[in-house]
The first five atom37 places (N, CA, C, CB, O) and aatype in JSON, in Angstrom:
{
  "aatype": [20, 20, 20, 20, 20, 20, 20, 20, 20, 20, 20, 20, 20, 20, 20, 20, 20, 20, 20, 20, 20, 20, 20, 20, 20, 20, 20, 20, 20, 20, 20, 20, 20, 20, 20, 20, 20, 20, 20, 20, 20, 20, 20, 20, 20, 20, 20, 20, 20, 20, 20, 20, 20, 20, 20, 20, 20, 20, 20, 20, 20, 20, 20, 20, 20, 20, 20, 20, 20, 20, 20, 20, 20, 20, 20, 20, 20, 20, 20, 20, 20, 20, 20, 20, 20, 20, 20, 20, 20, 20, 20, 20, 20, 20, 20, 20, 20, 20, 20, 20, 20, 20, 20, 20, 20],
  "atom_mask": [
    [1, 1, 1, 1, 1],
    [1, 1, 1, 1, 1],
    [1, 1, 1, 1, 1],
    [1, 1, 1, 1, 1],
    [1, 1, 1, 1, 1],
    [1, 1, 1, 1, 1],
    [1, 1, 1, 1, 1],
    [1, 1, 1, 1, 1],
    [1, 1, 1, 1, 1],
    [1, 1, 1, 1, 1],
    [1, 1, 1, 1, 1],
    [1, 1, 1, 1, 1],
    [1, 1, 1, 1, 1],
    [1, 1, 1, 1, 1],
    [1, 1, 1, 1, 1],
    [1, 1, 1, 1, 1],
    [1, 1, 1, 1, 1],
    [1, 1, 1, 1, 1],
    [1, 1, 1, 1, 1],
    [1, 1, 1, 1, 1],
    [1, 1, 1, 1, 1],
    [1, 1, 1, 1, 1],
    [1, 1, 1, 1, 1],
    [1, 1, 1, 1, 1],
    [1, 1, 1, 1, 1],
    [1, 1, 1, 1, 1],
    [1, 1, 1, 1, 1],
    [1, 1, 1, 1, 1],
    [1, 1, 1, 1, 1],
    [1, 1, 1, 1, 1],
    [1, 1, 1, 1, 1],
    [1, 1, 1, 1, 1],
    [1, 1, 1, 1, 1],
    [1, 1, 1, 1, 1],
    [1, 1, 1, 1, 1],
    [1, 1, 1, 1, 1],
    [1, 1, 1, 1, 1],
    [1, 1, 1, 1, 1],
    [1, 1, 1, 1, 1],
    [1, 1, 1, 1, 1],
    [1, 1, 1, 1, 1],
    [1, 1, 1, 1, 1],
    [1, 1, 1, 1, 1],
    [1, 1, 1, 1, 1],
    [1, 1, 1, 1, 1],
    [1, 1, 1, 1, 1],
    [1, 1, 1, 1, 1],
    [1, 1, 1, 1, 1],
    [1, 1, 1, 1, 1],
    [1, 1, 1, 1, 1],
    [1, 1, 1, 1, 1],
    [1, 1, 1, 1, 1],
    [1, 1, 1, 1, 1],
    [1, 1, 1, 1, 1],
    [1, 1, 1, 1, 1],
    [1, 1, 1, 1, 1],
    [1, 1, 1, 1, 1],
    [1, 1, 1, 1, 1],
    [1, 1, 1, 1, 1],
    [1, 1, 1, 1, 1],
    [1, 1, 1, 1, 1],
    [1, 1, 1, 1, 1],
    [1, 1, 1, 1, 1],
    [1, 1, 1, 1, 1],
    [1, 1, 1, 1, 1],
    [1, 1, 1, 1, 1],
    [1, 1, 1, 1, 1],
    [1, 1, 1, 1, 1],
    [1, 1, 1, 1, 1],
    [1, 1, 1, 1, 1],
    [1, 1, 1, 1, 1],
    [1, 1, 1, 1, 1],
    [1, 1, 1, 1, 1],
    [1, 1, 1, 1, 1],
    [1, 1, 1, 1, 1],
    [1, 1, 1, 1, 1],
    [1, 1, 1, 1, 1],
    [1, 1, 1, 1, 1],
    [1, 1, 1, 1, 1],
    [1, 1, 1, 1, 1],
    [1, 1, 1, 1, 1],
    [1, 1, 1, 1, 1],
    [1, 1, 1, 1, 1],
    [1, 1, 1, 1, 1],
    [1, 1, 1, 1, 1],
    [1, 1, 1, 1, 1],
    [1, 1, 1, 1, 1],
    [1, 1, 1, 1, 1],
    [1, 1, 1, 1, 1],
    [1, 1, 1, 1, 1],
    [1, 1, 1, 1, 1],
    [1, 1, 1, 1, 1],
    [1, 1, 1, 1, 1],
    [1, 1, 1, 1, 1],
    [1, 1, 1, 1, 1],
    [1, 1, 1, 1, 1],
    [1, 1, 1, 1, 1],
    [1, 1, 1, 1, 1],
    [1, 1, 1, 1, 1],
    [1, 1, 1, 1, 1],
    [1, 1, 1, 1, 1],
    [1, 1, 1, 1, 1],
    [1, 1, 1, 1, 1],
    [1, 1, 1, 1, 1],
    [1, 1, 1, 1, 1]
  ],
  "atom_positions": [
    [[9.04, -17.42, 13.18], [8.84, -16.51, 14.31], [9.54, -17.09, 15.53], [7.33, -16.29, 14.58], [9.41, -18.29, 15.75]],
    [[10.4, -16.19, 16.49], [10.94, -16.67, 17.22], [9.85, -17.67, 18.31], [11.71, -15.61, 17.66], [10.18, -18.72, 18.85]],
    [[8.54, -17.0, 18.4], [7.86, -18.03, 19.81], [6.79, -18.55, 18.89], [7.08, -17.1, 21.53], [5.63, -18.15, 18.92]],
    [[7.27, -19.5, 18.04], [6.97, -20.29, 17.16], [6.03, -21.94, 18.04], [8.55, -20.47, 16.32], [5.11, -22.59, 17.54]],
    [[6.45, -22.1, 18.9], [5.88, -22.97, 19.7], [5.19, -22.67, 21.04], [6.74, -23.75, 19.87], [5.51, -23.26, 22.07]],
    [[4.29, -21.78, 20.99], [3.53, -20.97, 22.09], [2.41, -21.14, 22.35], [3.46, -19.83, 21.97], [1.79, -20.5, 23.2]],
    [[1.94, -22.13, 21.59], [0.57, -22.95, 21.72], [1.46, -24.69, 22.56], [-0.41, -23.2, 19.53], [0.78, -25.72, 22.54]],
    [[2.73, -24.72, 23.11], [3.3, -25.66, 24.04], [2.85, -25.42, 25.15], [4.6, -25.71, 24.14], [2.66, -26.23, 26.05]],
    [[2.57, -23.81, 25.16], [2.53, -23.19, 26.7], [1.51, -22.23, 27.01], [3.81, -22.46, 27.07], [1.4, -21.02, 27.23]],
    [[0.49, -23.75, 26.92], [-0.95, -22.94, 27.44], [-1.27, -22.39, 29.07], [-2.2, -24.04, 27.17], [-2.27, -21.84, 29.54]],
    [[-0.27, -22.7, 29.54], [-0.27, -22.37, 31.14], [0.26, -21.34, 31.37], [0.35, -23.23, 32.01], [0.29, -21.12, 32.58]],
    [[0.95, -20.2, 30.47], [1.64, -19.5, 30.24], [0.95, -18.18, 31.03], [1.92, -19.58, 28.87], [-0.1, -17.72, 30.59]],
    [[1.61, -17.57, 32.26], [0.48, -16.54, 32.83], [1.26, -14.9, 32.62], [0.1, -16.95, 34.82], [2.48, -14.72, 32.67]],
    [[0.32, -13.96, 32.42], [0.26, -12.59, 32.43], [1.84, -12.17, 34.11], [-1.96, -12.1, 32.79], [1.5, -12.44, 35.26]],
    [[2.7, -11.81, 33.95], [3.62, -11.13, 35.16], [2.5, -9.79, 35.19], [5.68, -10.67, 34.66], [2.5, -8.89, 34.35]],
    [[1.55, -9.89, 36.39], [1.07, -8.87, 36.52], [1.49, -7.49, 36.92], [0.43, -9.19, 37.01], [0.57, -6.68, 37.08]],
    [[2.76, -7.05, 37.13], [3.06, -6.28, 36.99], [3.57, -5.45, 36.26], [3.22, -6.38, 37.4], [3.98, -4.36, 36.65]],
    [[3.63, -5.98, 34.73], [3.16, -5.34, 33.75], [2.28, -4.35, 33.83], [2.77, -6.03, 33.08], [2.69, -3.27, 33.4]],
    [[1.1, -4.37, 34.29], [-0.06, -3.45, 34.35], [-0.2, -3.12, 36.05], [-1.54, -4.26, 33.61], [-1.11, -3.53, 36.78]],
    [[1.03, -2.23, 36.46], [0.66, -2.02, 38.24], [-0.07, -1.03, 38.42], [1.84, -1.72, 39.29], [-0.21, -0.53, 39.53]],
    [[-0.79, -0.49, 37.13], [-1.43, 0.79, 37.5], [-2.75, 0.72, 37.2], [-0.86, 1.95, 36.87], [-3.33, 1.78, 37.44]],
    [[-3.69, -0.49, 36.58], [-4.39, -0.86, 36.35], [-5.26, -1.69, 37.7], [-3.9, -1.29, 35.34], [-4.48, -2.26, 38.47]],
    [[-6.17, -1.76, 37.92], [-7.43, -2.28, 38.91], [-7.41, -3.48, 38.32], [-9.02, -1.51, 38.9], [-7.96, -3.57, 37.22]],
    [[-6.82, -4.58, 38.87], [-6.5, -5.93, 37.95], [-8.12, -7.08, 38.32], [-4.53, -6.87, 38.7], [-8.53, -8.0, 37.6]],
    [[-8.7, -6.61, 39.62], [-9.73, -7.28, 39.9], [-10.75, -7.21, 38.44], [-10.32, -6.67, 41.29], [-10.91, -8.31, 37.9]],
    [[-11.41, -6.1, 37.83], [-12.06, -6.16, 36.93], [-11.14, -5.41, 35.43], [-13.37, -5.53, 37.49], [-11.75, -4.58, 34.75]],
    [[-10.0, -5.74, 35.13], [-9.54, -5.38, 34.64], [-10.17, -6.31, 32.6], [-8.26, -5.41, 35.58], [-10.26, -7.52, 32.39]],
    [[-10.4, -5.38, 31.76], [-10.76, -6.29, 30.71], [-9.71, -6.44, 29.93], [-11.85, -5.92, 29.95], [-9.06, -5.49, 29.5]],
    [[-9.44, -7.82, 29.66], [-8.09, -8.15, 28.79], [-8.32, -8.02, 27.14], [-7.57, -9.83, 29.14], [-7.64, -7.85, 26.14]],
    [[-9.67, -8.21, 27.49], [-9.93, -8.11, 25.87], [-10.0, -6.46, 25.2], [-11.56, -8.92, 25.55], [-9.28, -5.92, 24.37]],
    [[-11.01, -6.04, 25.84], [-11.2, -4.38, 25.44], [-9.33, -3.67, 25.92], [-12.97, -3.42, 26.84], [-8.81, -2.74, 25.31]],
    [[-8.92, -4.12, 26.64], [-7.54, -3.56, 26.62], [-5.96, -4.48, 25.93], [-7.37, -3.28, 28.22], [-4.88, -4.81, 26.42]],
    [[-6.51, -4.58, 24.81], [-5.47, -5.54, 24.4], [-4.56, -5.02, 23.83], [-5.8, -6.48, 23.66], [-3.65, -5.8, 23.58]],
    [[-4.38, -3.7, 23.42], [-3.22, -2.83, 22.84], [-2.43, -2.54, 23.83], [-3.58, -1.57, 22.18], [-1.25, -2.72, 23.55]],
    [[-2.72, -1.97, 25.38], [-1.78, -2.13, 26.69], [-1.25, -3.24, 26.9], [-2.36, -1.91, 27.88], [-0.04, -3.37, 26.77]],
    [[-2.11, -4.34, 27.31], [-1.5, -5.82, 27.03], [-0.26, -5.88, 25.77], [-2.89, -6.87, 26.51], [0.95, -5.67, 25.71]],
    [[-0.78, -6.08, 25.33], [0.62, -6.19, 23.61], [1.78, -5.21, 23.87], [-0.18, -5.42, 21.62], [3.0, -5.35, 23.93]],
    [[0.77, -3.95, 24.02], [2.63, -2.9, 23.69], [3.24, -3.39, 25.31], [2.46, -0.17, 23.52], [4.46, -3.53, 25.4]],
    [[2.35, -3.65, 26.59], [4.14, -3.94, 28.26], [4.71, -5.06, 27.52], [3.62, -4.83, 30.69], [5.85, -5.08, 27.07]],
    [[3.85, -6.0, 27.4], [4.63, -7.28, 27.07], [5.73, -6.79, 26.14], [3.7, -8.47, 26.34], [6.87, -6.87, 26.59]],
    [[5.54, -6.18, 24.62], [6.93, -6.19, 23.62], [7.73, -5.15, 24.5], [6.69, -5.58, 21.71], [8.96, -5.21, 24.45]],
    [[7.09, -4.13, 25.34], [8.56, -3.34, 25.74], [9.39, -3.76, 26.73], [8.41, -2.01, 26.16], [10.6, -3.55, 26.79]],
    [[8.39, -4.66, 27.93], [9.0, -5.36, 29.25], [8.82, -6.67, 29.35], [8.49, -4.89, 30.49], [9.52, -7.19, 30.21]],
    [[8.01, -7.48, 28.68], [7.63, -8.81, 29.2], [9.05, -10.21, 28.67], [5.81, -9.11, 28.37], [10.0, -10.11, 27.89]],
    [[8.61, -11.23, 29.42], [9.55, -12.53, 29.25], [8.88, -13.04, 28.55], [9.96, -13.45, 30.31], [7.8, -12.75, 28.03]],
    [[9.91, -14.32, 28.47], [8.94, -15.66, 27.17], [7.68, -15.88, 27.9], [9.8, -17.66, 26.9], [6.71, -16.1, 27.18]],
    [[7.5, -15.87, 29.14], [6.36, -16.34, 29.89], [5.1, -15.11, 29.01], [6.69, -16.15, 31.95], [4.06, -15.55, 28.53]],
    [[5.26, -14.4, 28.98], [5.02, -12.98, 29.06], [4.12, -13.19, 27.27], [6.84, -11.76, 29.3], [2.94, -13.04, 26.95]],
    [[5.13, -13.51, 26.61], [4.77, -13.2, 25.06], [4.11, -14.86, 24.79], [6.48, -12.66, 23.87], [3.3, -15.01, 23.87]],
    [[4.46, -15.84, 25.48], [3.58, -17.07, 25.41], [2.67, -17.03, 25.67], [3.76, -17.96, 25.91], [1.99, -17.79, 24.99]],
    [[1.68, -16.06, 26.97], [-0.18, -15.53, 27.37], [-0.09, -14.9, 26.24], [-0.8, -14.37, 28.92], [-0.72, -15.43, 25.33]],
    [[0.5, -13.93, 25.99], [-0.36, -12.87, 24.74], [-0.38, -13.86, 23.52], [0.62, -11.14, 24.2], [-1.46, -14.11, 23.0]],
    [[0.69, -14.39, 23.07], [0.16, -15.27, 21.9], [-1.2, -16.34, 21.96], [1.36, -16.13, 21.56], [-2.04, -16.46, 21.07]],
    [[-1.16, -17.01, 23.17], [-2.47, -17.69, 23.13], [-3.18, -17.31, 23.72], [-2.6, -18.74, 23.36], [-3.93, -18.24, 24.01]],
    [[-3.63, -16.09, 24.31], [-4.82, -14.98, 24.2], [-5.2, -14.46, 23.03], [-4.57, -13.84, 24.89], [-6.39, -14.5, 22.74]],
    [[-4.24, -13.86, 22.11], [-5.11, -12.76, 21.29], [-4.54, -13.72, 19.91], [-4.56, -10.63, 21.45], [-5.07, -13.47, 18.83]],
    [[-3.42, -14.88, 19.96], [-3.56, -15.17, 18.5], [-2.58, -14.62, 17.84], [-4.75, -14.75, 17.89], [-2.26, -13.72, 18.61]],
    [[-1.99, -14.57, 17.07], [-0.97, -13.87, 15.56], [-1.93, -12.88, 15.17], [-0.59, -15.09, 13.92], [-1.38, -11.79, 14.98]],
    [[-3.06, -12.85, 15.0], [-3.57, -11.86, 14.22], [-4.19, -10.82, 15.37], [-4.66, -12.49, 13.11], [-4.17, -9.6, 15.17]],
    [[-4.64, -11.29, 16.39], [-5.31, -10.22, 17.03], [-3.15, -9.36, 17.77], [-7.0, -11.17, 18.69], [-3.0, -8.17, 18.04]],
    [[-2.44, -10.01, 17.82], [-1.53, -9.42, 18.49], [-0.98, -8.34, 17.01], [-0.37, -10.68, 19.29], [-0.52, -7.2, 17.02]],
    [[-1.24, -9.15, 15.98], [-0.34, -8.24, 15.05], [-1.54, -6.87, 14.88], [0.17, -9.2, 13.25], [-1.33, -5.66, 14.83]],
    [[-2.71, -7.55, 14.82], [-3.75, -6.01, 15.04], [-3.03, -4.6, 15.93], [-5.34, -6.52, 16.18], [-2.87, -3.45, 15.53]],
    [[-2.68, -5.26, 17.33], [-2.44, -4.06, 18.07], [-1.16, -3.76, 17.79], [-2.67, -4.12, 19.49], [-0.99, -2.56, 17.97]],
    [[-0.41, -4.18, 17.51], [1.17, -3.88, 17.22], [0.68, -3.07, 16.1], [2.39, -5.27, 16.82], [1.1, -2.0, 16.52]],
    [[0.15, -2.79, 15.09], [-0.5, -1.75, 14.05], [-0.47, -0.79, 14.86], [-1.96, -1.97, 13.4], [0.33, 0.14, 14.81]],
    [[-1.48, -0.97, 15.81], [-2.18, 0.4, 16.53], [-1.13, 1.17, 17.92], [-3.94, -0.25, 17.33], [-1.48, 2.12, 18.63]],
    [[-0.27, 0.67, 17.97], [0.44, 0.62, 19.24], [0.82, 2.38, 18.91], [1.94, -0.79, 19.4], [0.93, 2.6, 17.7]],
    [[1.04, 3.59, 19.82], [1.4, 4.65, 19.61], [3.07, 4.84, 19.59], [0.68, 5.34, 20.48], [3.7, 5.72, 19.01]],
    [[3.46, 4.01, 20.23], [4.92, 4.47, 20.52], [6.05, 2.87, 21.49], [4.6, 6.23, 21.82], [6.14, 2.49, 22.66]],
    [[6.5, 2.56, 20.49], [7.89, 1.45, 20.18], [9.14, 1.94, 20.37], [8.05, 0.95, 18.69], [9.11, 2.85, 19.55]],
    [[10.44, 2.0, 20.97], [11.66, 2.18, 20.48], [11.72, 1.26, 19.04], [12.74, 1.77, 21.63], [10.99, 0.45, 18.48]],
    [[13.16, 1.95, 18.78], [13.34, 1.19, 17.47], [13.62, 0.12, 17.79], [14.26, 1.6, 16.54], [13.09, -0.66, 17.0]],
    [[14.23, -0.46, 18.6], [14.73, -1.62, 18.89], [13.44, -2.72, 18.73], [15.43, -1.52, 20.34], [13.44, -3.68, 17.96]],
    [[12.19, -2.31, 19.77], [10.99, -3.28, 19.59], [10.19, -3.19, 18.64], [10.2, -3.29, 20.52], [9.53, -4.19, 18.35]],
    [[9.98, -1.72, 17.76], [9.74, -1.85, 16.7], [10.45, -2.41, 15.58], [9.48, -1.02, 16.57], [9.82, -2.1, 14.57]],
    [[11.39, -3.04, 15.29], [12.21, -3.43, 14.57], [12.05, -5.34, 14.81], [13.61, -2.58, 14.98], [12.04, -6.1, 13.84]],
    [[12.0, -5.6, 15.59], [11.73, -6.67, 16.02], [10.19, -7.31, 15.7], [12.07, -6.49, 17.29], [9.89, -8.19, 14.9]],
    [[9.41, -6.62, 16.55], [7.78, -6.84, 15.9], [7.72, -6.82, 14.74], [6.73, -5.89, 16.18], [6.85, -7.58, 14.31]],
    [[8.38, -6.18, 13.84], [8.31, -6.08, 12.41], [8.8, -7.33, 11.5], [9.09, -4.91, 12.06], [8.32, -7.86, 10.49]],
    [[9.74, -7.53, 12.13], [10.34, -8.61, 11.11], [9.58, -10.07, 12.13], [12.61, -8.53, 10.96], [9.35, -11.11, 11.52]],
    [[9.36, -10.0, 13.16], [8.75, -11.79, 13.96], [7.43, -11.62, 13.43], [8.64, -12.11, 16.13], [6.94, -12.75, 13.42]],
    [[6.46, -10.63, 12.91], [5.19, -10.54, 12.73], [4.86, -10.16, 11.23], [4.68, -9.62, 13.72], [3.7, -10.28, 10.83]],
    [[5.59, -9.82, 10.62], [6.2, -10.02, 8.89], [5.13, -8.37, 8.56], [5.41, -12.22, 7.63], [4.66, -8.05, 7.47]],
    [[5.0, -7.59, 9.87], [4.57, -6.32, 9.29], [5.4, -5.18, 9.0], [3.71, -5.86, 10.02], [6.28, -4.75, 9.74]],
    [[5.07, -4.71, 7.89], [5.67, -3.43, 6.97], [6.14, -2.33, 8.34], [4.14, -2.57, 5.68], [5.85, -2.72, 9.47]],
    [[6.55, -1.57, 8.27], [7.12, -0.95, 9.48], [5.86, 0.43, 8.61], [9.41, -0.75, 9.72], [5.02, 0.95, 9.34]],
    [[5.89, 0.7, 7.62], [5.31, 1.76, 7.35], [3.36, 1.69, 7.68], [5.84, 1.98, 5.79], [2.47, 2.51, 7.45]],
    [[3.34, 0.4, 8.25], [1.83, 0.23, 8.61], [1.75, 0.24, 9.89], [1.16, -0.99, 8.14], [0.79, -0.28, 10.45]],
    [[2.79, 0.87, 10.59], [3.21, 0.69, 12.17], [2.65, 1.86, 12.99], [4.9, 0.68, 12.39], [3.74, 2.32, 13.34]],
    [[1.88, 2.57, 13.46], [1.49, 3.69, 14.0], [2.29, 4.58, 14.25], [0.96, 3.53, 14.9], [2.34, 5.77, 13.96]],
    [[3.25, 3.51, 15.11], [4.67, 4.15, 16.1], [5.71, 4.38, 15.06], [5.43, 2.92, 17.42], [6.72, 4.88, 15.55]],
    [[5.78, 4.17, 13.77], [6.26, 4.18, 12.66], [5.84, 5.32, 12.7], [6.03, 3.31, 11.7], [6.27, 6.18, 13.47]],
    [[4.87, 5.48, 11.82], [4.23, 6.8, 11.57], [4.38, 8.42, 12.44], [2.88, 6.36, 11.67], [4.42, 9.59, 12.06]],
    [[4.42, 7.74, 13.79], [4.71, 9.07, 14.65], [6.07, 9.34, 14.62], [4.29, 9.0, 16.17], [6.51, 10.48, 14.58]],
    [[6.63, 8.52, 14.64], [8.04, 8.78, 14.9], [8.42, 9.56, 13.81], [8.92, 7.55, 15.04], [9.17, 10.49, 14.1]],
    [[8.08, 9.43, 12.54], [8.48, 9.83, 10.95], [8.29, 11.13, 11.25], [7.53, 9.26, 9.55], [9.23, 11.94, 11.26]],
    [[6.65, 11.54, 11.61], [6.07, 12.59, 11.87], [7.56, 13.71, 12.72], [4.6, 12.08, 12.85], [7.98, 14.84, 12.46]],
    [[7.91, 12.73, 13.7], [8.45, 13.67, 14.82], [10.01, 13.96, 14.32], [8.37, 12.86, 16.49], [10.82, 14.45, 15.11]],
    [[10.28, 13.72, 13.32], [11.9, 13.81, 12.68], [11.75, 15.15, 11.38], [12.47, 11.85, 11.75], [12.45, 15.56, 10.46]],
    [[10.86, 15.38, 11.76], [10.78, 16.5, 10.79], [11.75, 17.68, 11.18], [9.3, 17.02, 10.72], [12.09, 17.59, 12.36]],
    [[12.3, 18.79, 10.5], [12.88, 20.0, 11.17], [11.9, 21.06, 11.26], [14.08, 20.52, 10.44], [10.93, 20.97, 10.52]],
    [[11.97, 21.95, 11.97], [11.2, 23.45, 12.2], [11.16, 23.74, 11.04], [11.84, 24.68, 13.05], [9.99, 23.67, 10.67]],
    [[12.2, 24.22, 9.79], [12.35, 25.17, 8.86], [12.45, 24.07, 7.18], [13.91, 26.2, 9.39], [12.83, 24.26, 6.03]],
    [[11.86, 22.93, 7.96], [11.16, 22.01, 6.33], [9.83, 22.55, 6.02], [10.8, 20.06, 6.48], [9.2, 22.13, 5.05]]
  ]
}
């Protein structure tokens, strides 16, 4: 995995502006960890993906990357192969498939 050494960088902080639309005073990181996961893979830095890894872990991050609604291909393609998940177990997978359909199939 590319941020293979992300437990180096436990000091590693959230760019809060990731979330500028969010009330950051009582904001819950935990109950909102699928917002967390999907700014970071669409906007965040190494700083960025070093908090979410040692916040939520490989498994709690690959949880929400499951659940995430909507990826370009580019970051879905990426999450897929650094997090070794099937693209067809991908939500944003799933919608997207959904949305390539024609009118007259």
């Amino acid at each position: 995995m590319y941020f293979d050494d992300y437990r180096d960088h436990p000091e590693a902080n959230l760019d809060l502006g990731l979330l500028w639309e969010y009330n950051l005073a009582d904001f819950d990181y935990e109950g909102m960890r699928d917002i967390v996961v999907e700014r970071v893979i669409q906007r965040g830095w190494p700083n960025d993906w070093y908090f979410m890894l040692n916040r939520y872990g490989i498994e709690g991050v690959k949880a929400s990357v499951k659940n995430i609604g909507y990826l370009n291909d580019r970051d879905m393609k990426f999450v897929s192969q650094q997090f070794d998940i099937p693209l067809k177990s991908m939500k944003c997978f799933a919608k997207k498939q959904l949305g390539n359909q024609h009118w007259n199939s």
